[in-house]
N, C-alpha and C positions, 0 to 999 in steps of 0.2 A: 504494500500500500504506500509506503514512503518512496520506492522509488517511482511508481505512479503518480506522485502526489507532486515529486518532482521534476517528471517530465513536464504536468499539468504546468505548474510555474513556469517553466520554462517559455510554455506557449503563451501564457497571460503575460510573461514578459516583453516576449514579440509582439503582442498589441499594444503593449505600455509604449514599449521604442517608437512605435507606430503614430500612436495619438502625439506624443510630445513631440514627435518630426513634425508634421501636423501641429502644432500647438507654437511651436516655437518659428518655422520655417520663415513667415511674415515678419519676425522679429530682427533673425540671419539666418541666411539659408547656410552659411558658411559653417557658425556656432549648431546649428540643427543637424547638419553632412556628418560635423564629428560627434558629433550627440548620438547619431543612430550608429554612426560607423562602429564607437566604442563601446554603446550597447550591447552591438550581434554580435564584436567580439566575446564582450564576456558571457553572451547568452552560451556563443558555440562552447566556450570552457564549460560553465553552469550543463550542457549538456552531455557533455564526455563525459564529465565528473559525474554525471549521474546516475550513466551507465555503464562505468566503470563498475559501479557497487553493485554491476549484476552478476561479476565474476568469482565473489566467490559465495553467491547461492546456486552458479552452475557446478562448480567445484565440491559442495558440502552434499549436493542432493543428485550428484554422479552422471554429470553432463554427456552425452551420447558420444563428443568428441574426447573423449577421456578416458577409452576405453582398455588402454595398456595397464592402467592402474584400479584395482578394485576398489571397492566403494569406501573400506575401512582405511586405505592407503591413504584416499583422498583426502580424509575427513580426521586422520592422526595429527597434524602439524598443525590444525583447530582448536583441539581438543587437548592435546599434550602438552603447549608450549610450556616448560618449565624454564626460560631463559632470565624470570623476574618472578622475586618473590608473587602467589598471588595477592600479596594483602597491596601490593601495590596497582594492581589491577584494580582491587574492589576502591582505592582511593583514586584512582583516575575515572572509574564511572563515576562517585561523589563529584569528582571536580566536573565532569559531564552535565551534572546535572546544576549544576552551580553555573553555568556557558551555557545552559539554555535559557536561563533568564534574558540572555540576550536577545531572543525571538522577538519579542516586545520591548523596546528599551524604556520605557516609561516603567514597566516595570522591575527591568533590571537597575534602573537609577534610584527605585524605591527604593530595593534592598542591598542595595549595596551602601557595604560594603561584603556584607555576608553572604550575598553570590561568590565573590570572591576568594570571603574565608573557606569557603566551602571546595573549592579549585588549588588549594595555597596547599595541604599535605599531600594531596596527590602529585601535585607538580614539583612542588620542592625535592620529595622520596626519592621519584621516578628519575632526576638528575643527579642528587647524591648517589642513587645504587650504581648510574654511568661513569660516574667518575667515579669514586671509590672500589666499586666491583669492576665494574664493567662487564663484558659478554666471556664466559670462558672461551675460547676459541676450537676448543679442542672437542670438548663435547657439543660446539656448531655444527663442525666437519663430522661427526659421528651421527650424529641426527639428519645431516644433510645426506649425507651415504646413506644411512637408513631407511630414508623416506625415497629413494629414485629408485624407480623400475630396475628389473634384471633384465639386458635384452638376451633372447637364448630360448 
């Protein structure tokens, strides 16, 4: 539904670009050319970006093109990641939800600052475990072997 919801934007964005070319155009047609111009750029981004996040619900639910790898292969590197604590994951969804207040900024200016605080253990963690740990490299390359097909 969210990535339908964000194709939908997408489109309502292209009549936005549309009306304001339209809106502004009798104003400068100059000011309005780059008004749309830099619009459909960012729409075409807005819309990569949107269906980019189809690839890995083809990946999780064993995409017809993926067929060298069985369904549990596909769906271990989801499922296992042990590269970060998880309690650091369950603080970066907090802070997720802390960055949705931004949806509405009337309302994130409400609460803010405690959107904020709410984004601030997760983010802090998740750079401290980088620099301080970092990624073993060694059990990277073991998991990355792990997880690739056998051709044969």
């Amino acid at each position: 539904m969210a990535l339908a919801a964000g194709l939908l934007a997408v489109a309502f964005h292209v009549a936005q670009t549309a009306l304001f070319y339209v809106l502004f155009e009798p104003v400068s047609r100059t000011c309005a050319l780059f008004l749309a111009f830099f619009s459909l750029v960012a729409l075409a981004l807005q819309a990569v970006s949107t269906l980019i996040q189809l690839a890995p619900l083809v990946v999780l639910r064993g995409g017809q093109g993926l067929g060298a790898l069985s369904l549990e292969q596909l769906r271990a590197p989801a499922l296992r990641s042990t590269f970060l604590p998880r309690i650091i994951g369950v603080l970066m969804g907090i802070a997720g939800l802390g960055y949705l207040t931004f949806l509405w900024p009337p309302f994130a200016h409400y609460v803010d600052p405690f959107n904020l605080a709410l984004a601030a253990p997760g983010e802090v963690s998740l750079v401290l475990w980088l620099l301080v740990v970092g990624v073993n490299v060694e059990r990277w390359k073991e998991q990355a072997s792990a997880s690739r097909p056998t051709i044969g």
